[in-house]
Backbone and ligand atoms as CSV (ligand in chain L), in Angstrom:
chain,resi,resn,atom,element,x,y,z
A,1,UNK,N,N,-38.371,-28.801,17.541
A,1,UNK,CA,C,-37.908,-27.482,17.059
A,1,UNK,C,C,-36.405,-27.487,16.767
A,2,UNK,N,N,-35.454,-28.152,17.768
A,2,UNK,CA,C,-34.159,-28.455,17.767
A,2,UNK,C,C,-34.055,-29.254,16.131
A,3,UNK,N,N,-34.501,-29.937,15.849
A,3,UNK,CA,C,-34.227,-30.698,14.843
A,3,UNK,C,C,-34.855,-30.149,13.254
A,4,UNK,N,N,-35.838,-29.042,13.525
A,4,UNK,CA,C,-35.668,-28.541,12.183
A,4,UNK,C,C,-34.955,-27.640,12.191
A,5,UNK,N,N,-34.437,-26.658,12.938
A,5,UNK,CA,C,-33.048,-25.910,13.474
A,5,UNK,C,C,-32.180,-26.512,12.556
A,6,UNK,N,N,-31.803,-27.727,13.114
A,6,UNK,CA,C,-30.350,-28.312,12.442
A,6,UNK,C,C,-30.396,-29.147,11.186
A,7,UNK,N,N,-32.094,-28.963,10.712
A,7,UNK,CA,C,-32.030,-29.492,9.155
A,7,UNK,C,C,-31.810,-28.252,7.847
A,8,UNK,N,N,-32.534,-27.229,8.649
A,8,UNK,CA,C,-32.526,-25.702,8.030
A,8,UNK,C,C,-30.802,-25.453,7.728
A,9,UNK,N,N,-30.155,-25.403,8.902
A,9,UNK,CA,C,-28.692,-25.065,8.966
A,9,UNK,C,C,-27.726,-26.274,7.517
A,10,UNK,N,N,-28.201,-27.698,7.623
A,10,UNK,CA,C,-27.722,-28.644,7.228
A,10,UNK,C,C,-27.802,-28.086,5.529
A,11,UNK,N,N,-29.496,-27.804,4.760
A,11,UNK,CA,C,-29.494,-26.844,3.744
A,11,UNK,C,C,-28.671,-25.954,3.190
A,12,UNK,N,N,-28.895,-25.235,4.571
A,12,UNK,CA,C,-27.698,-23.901,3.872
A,12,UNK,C,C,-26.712,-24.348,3.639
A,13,UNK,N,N,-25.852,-25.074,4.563
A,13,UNK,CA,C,-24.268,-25.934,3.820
A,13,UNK,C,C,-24.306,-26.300,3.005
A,14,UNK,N,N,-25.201,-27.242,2.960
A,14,UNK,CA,C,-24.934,-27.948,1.394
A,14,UNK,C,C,-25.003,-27.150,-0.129
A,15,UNK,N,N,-26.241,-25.994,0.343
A,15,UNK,CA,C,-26.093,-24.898,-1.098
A,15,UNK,C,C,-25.144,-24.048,-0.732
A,16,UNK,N,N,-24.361,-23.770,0.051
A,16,UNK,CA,C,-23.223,-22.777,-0.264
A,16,UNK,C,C,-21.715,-23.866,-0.630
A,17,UNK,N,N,-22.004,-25.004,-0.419
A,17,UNK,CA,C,-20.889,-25.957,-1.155
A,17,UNK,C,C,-21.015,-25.906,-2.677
A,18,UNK,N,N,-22.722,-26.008,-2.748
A,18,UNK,CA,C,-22.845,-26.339,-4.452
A,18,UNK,C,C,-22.148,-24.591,-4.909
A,19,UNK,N,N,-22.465,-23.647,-4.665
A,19,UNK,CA,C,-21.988,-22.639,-5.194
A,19,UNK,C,C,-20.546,-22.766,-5.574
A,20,UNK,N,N,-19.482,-22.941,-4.430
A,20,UNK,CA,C,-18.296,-22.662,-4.442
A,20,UNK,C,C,-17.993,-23.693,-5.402
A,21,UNK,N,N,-18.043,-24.749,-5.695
A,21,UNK,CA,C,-17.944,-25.331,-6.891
A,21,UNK,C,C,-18.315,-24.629,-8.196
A,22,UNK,N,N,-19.945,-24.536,-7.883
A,22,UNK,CA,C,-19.955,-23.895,-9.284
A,22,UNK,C,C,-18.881,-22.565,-10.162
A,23,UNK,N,N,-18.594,-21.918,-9.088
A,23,UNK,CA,C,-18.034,-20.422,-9.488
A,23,UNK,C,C,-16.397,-21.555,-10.043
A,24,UNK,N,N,-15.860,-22.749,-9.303
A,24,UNK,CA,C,-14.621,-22.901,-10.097
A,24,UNK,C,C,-14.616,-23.597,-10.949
A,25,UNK,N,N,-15.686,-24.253,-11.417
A,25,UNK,CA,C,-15.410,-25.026,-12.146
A,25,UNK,C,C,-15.518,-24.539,-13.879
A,26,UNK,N,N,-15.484,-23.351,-14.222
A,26,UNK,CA,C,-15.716,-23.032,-15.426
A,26,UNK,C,C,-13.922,-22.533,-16.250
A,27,UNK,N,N,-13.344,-22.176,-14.630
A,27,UNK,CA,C,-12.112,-21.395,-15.530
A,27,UNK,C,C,-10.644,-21.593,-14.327
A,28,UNK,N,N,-11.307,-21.988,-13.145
A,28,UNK,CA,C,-9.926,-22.046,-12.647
A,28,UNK,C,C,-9.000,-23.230,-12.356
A,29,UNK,N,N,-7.875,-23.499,-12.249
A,29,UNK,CA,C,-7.275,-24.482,-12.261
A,29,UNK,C,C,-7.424,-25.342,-10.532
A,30,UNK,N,N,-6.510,-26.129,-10.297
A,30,UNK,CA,C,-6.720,-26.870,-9.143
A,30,UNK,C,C,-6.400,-26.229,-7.792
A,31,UNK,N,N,-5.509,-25.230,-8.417
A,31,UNK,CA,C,-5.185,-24.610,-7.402
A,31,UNK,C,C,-6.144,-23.195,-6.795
A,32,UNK,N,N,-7.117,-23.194,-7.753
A,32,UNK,CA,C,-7.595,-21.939,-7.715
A,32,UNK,C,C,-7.844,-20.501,-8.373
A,33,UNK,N,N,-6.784,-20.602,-9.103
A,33,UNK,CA,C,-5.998,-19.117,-9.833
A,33,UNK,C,C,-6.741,-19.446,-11.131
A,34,UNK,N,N,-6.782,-18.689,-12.044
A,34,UNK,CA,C,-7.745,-18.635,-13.002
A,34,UNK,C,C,-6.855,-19.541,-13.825
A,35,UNK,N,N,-7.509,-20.147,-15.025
A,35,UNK,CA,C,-7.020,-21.269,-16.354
A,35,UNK,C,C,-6.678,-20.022,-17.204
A,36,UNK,N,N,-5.348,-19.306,-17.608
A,36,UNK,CA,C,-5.559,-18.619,-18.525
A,36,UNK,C,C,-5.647,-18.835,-19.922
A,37,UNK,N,N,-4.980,-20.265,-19.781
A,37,UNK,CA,C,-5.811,-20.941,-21.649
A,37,UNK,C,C,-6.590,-21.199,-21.766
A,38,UNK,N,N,-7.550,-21.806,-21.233
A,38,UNK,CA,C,-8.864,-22.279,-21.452
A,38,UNK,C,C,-9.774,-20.649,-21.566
A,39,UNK,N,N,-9.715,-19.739,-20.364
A,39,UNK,CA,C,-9.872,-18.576,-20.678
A,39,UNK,C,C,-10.176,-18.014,-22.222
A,40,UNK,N,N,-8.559,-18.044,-22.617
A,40,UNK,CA,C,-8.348,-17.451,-23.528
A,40,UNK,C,C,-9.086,-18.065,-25.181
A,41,UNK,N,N,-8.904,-19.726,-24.879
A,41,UNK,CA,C,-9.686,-20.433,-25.978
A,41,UNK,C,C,-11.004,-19.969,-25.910
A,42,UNK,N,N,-11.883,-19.895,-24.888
A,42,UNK,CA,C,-13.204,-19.736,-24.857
A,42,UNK,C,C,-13.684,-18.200,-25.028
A,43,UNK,N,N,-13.044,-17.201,-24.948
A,43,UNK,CA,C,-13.493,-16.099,-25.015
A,43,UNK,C,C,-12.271,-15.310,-26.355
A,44,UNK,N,N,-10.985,-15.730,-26.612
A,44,UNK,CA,C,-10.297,-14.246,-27.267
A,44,UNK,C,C,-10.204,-15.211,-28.777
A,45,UNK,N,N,-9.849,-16.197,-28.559
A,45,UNK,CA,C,-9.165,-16.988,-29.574
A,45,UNK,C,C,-9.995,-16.736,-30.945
A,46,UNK,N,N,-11.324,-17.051,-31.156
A,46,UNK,CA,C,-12.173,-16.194,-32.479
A,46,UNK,C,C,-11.161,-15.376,-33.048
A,47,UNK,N,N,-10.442,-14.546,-32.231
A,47,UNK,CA,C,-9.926,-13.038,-32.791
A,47,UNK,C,C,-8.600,-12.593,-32.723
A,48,UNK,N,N,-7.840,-13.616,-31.153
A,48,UNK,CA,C,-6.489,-13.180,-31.463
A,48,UNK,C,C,-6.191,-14.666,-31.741
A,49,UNK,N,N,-4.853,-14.753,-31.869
A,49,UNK,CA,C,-3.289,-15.740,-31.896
A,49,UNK,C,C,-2.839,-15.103,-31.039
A,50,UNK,N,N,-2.716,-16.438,-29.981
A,50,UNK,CA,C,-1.391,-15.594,-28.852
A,50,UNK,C,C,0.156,-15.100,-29.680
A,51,UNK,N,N,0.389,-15.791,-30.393
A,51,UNK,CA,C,2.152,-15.398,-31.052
A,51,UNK,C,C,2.033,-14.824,-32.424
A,52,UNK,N,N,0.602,-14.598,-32.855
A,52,UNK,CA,C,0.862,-13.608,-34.206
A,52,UNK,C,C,-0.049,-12.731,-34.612
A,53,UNK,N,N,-0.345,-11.260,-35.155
A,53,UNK,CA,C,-1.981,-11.295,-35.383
A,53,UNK,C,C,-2.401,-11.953,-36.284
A,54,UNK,N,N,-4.045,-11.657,-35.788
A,54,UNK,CA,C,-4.971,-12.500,-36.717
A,54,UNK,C,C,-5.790,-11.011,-37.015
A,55,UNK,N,N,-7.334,-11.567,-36.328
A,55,UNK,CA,C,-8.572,-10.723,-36.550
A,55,UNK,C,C,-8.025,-9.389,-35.736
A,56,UNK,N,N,-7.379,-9.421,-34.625
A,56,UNK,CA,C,-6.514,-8.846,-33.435
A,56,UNK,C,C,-5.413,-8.419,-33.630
A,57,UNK,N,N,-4.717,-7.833,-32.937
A,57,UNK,CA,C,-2.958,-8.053,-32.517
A,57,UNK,C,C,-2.809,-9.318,-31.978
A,58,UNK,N,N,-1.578,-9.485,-32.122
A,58,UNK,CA,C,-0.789,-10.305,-31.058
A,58,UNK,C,C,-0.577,-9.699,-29.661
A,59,UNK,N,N,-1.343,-10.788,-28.841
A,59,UNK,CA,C,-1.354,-10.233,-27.317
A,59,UNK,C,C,0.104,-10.638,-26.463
A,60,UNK,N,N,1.262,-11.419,-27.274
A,60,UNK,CA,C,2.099,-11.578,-26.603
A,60,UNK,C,C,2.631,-9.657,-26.485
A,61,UNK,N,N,3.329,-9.759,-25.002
A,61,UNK,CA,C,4.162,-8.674,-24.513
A,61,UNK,C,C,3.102,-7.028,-24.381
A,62,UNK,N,N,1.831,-7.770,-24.578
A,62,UNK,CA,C,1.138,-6.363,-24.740
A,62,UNK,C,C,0.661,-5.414,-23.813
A,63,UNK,N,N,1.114,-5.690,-22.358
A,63,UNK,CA,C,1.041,-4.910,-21.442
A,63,UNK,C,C,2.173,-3.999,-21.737
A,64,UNK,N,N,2.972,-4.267,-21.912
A,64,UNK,CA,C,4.192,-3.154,-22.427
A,64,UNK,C,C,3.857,-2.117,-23.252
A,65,UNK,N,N,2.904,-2.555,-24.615
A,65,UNK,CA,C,2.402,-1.491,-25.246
A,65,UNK,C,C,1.332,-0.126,-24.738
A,66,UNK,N,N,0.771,-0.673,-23.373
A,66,UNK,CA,C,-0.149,0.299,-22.985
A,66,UNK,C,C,0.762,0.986,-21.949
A,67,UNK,N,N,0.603,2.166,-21.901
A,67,UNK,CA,C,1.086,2.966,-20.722
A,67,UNK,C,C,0.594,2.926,-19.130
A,68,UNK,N,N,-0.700,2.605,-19.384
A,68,UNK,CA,C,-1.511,2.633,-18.203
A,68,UNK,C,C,-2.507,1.031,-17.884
A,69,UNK,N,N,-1.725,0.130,-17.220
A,69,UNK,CA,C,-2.580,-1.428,-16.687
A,69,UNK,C,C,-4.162,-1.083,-16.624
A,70,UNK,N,N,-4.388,-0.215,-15.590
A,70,UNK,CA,C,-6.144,0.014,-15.428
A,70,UNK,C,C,-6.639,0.214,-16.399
A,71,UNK,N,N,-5.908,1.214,-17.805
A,71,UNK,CA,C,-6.659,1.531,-18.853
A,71,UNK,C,C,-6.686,0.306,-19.966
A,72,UNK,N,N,-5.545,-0.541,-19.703
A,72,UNK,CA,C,-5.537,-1.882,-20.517
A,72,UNK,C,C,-6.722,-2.969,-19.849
A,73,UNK,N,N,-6.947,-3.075,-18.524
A,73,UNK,CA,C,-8.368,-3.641,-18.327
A,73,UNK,C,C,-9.517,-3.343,-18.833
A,74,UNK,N,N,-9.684,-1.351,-18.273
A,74,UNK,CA,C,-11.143,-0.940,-18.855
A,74,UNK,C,C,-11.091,-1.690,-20.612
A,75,UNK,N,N,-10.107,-1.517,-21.324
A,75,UNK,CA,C,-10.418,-1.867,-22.932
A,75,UNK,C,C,-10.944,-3.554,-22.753
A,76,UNK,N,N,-10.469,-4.070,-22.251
A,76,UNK,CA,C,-10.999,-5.468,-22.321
A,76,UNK,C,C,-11.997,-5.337,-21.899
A,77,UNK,N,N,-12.440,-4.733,-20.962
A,77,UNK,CA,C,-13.968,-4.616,-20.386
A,77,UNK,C,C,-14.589,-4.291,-21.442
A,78,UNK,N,N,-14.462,-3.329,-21.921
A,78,UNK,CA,C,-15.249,-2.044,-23.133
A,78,UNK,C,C,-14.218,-1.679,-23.779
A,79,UNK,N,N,-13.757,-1.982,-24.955
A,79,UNK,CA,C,-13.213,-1.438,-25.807
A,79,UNK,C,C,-13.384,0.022,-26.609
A,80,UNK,N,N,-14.698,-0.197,-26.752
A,80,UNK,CA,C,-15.166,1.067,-27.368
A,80,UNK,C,C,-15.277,2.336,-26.510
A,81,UNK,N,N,-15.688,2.175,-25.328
A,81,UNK,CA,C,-15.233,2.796,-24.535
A,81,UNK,C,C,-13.599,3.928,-24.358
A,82,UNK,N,N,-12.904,2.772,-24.203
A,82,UNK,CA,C,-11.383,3.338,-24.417
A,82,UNK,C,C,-11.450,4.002,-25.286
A,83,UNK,N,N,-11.692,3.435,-26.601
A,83,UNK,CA,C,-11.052,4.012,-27.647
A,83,UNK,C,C,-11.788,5.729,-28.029
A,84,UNK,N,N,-13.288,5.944,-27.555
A,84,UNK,CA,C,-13.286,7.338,-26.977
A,84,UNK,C,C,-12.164,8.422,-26.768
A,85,UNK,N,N,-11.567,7.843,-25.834
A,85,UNK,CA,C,-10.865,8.947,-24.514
A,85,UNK,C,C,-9.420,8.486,-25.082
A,86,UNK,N,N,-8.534,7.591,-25.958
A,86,UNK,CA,C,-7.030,7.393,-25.695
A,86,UNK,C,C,-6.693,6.850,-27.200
A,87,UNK,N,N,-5.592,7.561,-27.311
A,87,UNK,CA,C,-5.404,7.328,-28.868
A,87,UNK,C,C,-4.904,6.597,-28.992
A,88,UNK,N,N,-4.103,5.877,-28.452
A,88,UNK,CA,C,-3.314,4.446,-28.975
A,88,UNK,C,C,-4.603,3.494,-29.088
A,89,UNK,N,N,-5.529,3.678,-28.666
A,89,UNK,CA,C,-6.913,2.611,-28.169
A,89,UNK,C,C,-7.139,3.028,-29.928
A,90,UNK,N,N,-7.397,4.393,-30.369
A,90,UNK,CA,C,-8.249,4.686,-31.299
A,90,UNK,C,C,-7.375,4.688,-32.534
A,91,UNK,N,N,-5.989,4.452,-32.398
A,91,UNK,CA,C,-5.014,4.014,-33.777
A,91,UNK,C,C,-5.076,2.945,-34.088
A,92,UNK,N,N,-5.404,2.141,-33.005
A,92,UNK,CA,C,-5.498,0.620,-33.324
A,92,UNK,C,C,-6.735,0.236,-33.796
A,93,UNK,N,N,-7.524,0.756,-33.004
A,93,UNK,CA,C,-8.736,0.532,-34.047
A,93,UNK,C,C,-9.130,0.710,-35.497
A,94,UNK,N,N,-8.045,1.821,-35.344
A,94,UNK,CA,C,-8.171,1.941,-37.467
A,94,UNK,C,C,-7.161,1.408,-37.808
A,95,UNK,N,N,-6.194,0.572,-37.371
A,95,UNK,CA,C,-4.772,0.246,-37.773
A,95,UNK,C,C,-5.547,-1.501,-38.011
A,96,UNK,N,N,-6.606,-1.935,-37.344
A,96,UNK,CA,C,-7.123,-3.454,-37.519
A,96,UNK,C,C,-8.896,-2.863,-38.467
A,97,UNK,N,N,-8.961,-1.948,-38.934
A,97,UNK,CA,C,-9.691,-1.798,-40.247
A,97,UNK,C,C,-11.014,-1.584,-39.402
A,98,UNK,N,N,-11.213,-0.834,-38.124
A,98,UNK,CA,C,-12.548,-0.923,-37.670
A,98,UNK,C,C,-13.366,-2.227,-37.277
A,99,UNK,N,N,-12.609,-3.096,-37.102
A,99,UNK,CA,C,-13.288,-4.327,-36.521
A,99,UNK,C,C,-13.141,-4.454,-34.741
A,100,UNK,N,N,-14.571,-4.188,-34.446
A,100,UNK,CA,C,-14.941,-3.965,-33.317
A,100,UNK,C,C,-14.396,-4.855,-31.975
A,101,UNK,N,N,-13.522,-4.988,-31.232
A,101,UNK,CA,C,-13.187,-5.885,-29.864
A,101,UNK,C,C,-15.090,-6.281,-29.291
A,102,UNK,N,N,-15.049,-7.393,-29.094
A,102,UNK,CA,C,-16.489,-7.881,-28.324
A,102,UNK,C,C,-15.715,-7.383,-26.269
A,103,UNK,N,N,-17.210,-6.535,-25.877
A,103,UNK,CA,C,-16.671,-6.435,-24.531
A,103,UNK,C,C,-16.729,-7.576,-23.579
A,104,UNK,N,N,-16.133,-7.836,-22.900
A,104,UNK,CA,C,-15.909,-8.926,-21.696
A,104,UNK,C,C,-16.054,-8.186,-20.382
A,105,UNK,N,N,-17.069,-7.632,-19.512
A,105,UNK,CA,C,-17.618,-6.652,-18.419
A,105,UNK,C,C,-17.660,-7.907,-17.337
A,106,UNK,N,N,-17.411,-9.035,-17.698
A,106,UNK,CA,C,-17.602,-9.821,-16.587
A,106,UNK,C,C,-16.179,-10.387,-16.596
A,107,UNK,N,N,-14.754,-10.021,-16.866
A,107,UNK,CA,C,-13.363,-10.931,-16.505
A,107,UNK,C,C,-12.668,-10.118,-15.655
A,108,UNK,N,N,-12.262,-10.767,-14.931
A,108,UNK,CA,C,-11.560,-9.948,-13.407
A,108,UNK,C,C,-10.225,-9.902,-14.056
A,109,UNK,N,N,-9.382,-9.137,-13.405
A,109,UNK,CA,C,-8.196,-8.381,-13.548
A,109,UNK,C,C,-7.213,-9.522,-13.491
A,110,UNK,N,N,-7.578,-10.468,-12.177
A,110,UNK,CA,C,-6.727,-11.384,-12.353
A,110,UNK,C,C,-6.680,-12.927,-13.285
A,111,UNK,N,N,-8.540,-12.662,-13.711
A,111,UNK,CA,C,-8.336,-13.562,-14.969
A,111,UNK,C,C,-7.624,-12.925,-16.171
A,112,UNK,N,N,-7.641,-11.705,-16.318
A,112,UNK,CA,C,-7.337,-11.218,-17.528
A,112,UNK,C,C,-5.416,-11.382,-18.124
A,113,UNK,N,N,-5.197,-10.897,-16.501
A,113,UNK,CA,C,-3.521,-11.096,-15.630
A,113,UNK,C,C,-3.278,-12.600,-16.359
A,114,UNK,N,N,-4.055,-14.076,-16.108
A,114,UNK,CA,C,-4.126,-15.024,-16.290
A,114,UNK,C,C,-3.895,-15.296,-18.143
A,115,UNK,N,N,-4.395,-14.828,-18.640
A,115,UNK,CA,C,-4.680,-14.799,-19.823
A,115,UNK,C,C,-3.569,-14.341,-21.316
A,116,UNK,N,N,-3.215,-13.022,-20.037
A,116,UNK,CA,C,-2.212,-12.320,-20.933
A,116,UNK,C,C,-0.768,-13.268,-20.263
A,117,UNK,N,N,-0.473,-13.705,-19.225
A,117,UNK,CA,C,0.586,-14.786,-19.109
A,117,UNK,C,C,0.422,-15.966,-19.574
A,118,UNK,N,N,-0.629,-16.576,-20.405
A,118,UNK,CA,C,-0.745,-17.467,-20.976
A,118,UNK,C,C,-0.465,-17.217,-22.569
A,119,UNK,N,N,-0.508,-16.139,-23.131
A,119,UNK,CA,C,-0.010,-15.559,-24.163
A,119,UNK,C,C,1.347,-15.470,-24.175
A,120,UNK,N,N,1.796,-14.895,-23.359
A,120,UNK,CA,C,3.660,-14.511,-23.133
A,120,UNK,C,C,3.790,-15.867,-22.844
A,121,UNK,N,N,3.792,-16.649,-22.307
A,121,UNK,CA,C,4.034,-18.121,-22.397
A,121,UNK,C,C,4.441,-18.508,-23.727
A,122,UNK,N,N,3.315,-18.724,-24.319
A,122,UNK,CA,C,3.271,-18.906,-25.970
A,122,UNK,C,C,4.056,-18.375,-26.902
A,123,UNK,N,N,4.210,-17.145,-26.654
A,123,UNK,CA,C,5.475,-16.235,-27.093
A,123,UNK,C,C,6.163,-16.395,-27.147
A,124,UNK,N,N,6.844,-17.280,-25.816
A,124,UNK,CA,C,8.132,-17.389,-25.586
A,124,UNK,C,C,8.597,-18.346,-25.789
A,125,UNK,N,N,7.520,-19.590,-26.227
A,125,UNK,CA,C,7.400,-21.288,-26.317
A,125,UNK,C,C,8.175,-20.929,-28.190
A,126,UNK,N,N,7.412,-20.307,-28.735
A,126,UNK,CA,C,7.410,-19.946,-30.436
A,126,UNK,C,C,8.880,-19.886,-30.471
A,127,UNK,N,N,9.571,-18.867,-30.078
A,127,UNK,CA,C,10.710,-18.267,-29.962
A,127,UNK,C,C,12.242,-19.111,-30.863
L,1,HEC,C1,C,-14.577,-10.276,-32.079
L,1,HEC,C2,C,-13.149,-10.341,-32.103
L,1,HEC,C3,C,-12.361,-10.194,-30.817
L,1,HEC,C4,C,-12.466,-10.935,-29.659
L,1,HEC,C5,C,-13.425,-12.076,-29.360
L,1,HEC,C6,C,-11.425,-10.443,-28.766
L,1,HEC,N1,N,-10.727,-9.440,-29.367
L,1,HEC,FE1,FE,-9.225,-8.353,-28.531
L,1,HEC,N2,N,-9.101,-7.220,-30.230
L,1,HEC,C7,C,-9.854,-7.417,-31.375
L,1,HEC,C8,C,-9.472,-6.430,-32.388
L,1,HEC,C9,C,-10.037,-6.340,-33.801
L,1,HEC,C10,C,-8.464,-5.635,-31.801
L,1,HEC,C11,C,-7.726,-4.446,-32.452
L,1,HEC,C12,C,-8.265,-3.141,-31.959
L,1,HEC,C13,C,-9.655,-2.829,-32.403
L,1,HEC,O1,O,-10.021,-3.077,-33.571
L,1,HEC,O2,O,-10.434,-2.313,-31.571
L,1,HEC,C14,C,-8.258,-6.156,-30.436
L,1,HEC,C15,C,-7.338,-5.639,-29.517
L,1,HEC,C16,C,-7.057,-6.181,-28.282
L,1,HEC,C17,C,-6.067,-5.678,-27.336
L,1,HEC,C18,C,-5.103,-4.517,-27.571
L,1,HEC,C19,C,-3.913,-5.081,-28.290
L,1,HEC,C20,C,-2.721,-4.142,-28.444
L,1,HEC,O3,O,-1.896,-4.419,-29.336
L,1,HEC,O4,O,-2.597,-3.180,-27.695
L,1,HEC,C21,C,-6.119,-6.464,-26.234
L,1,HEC,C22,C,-5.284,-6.341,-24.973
L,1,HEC,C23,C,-7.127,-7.470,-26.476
L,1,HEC,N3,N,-7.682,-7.271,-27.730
L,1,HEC,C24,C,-7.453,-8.470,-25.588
L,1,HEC,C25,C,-8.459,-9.406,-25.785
L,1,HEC,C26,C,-8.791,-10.425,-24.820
L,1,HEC,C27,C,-8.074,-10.629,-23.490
L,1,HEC,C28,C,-9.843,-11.129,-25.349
L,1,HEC,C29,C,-10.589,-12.275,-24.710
L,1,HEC,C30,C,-11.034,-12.075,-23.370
L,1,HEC,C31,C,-10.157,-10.529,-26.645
L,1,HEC,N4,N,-9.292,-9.506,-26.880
L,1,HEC,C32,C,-11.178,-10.954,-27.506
L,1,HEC,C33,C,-10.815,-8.368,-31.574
L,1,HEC,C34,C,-11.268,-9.259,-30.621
């Protein structure tokens, strides 16, 4: 009984190792903290240029343009959303000709954090 006890237990370790790998190995660096270029290649790049617009704005310095951080997440979450309820959300949307932001409901605050300093990076690399 002792010994399937400690083969049962031996299981569970080993699948909660495979997890914690899995969850880093798609986006964060060695240290942990999210990749905000790779991020950004795999999910924004289609649509922005970090240092100029394209399909997008230019995301360099663009926390500055929003008044409110939480409301600059919800838009990355849901764009369309925002642009509902806040008019700078809904000028821009007609200021880039009605071309829809794709939502991202699954990037955490501090990947996003990640992402937009990988832009201002770039920004500042151009310069
Ligand atoms: C399918 C194209 C597309 C993709 C993919 C996309 N965006 Fe956008 N994004 C846009 C467009 C177009 C706008 C301009 C506003 C609008 O039309 O709604 C925009 C606007 C923005 C803004 C507001 C910019 C400003 O000047 O205030 C932010 C922030 C933003 N995008 C972040 C991101 C991030 C972060 C990603 C990747 C996780 C991403 N976008 C992926 C098309 C896209």
């Amino acid at each position: 009984m002792k010994l399937i006890s400690g083969i049962a237990v031996l299981l569970l370790l080993a699948s909660c190792g495979n997890n914690a790998t899995d969850n880093n190995s798609t986006s964060a660096s060695q240290d942990g903290s999210p990749n905000g270029e790779q991020l950004f290649k795999i999910n924004c790049s289609q649509c922005h240029m970090a240092n100029k617009d394209f399909v997008g704005p230019s995301l360099v310095g663009v926390e500055s343009r929003w008044k409110d951080r939480q409301l600059l997440y919800a838009y990355v979450k849901n764009s369309q959303d925002v642009i509902q309820r806040d008019e700078y959300a809904k000028n821009l949307f007609l200021k880039f000709k009605q071309v829809p932001m794709l939502p991202f409901p699954n990037l955490t605050e501090t990947e996003v954090d990640a992402i937009f300093k990988y832009c201002n990076d770039m920004g500042a690399a151009s310069k």
